[in-house]
Each structure stands twice: as C-alpha cells, then as structure tokens.
VMD Tcl script that draws the C-alpha trace (Angstrom):
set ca {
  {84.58 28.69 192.58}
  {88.40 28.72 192.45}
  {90.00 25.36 194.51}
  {91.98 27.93 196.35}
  {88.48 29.15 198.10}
  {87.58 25.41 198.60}
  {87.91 24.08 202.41}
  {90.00 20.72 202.61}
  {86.90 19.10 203.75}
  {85.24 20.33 200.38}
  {88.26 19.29 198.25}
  {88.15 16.15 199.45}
  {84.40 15.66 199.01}
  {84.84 16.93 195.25}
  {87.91 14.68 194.96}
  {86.01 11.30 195.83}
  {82.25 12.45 193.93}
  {84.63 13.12 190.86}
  {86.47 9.45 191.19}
  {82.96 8.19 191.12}
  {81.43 10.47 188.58}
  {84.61 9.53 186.55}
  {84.08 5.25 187.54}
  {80.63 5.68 186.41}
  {80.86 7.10 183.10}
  {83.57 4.55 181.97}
  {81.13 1.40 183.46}
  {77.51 3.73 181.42}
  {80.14 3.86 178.35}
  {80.87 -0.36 178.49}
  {77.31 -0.99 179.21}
  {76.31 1.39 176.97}
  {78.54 -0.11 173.85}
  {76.98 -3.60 174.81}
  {73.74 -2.69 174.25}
  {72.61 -2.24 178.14}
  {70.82 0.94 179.21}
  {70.33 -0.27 183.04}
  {70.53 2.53 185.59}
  {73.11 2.69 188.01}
  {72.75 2.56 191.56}
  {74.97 5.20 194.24}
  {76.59 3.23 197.38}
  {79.38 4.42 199.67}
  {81.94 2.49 201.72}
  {82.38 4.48 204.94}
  {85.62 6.21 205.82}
  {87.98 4.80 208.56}
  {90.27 7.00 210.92}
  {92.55 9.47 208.43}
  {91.16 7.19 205.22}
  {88.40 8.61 202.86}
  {85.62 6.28 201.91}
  {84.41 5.77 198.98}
  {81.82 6.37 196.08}
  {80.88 3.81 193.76}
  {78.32 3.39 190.83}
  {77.14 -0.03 190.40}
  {74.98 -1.13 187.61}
  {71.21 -2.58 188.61}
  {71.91 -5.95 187.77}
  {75.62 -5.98 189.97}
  {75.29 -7.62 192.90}
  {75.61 -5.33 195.82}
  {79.41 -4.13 196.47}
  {80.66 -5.63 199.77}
  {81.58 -3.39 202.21}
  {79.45 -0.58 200.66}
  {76.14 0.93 201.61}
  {72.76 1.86 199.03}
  {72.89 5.44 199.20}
  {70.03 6.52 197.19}
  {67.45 3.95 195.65}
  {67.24 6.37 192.61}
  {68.57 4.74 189.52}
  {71.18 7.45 187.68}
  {68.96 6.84 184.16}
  {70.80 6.04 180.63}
  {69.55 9.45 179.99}
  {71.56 11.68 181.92}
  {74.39 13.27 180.32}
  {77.95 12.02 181.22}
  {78.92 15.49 181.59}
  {76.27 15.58 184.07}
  {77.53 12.77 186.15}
  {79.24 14.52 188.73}
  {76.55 17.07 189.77}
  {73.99 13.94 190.00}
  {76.71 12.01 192.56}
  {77.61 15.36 194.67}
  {73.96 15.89 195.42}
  {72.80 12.69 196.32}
  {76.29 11.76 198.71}
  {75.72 15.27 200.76}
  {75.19 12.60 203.69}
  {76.79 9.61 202.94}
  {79.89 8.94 205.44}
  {83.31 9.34 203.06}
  {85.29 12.04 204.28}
  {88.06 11.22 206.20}
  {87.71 11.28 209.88}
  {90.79 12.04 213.16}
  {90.48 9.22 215.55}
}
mol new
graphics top color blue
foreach p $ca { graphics top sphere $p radius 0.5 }
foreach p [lrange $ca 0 end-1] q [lrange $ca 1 end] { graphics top cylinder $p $q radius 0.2 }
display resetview
C-alpha cells in the first residue's frame, strides 16, 4: 500500500509502531551482543490533546517505564526476526491509546 492511500490516522499509527519496532531492535541487538536473550515486553504511554503517545519495548528484567501502560503480557521472543519487529508491534498496539487526539 502506497503512503499516498494511507489515512493520517494510519500514518501516524505506522509512524509511532515503526519508532518502536526501530527502539526495539537496537535494545534485542545490545542485549543480544551481551549475551541476554530475555523477551521484551510492549507498553504504551497514552496520547495527550494534539500529542501522539508512545510505543516502547522494554526488556523483562527493566523495571516498568513510568508513565507507560503493559500492553500485551506476551514476551516479543529472541527468536523473532528483527525484520519482523514491526508487524509483531502493529498487531498487538491495534488498541492501545497513541494516536493523537483534538481536545
């Protein structure tokens, strides 16, 4: 699908799962070149009036991110494919509460 047949709303959901996608391959590649093959864990910080949230992989260990919400308790395994990454994120943040919102 061409971005010129995309809806803004879509856009911007593709924009922030690809952010992610893109934050979670770098943190599976340092984990990865220490030795760790924990999963990583999907949370969201909700959007505000005209501001996005946000997607955000954390590894298992991590502490929960403040300010942002479990989205899924399934672990994103060492054994998914980074080029796989963003497909994995878009389907399970369908619901979560990112895109921007009008006040």
């Amino acid at each position: 699908m061409s971005k010129e047949n995309l809806t803004v709303v879509e856009q911007e959901y593709r924009t922030i799962v690809q952010e992610c996608a893109e934050q979670g391959k770098a943190l599976a590649t340092m984990l990865a070149n220490n030795g760790s093959l924990e999963p990583l864990y999907l949370y969201a910080r909700p959007s505000e009036p005209r501001k996005p949230g946000r997607l955000f992989l954390a590894r298992e260990s991590a502490p929960n991110p403040m300010g942002y919400k479990l989205v899924t308790g399934e672990g994103l395994r060492s054994n998914v494919p980074y080029e796989n990454y963003f497909t994995w994120v878009y389907d399970r943040a369908k619901r979560a509460p990112v895109l921007s919102i009008d006040d």
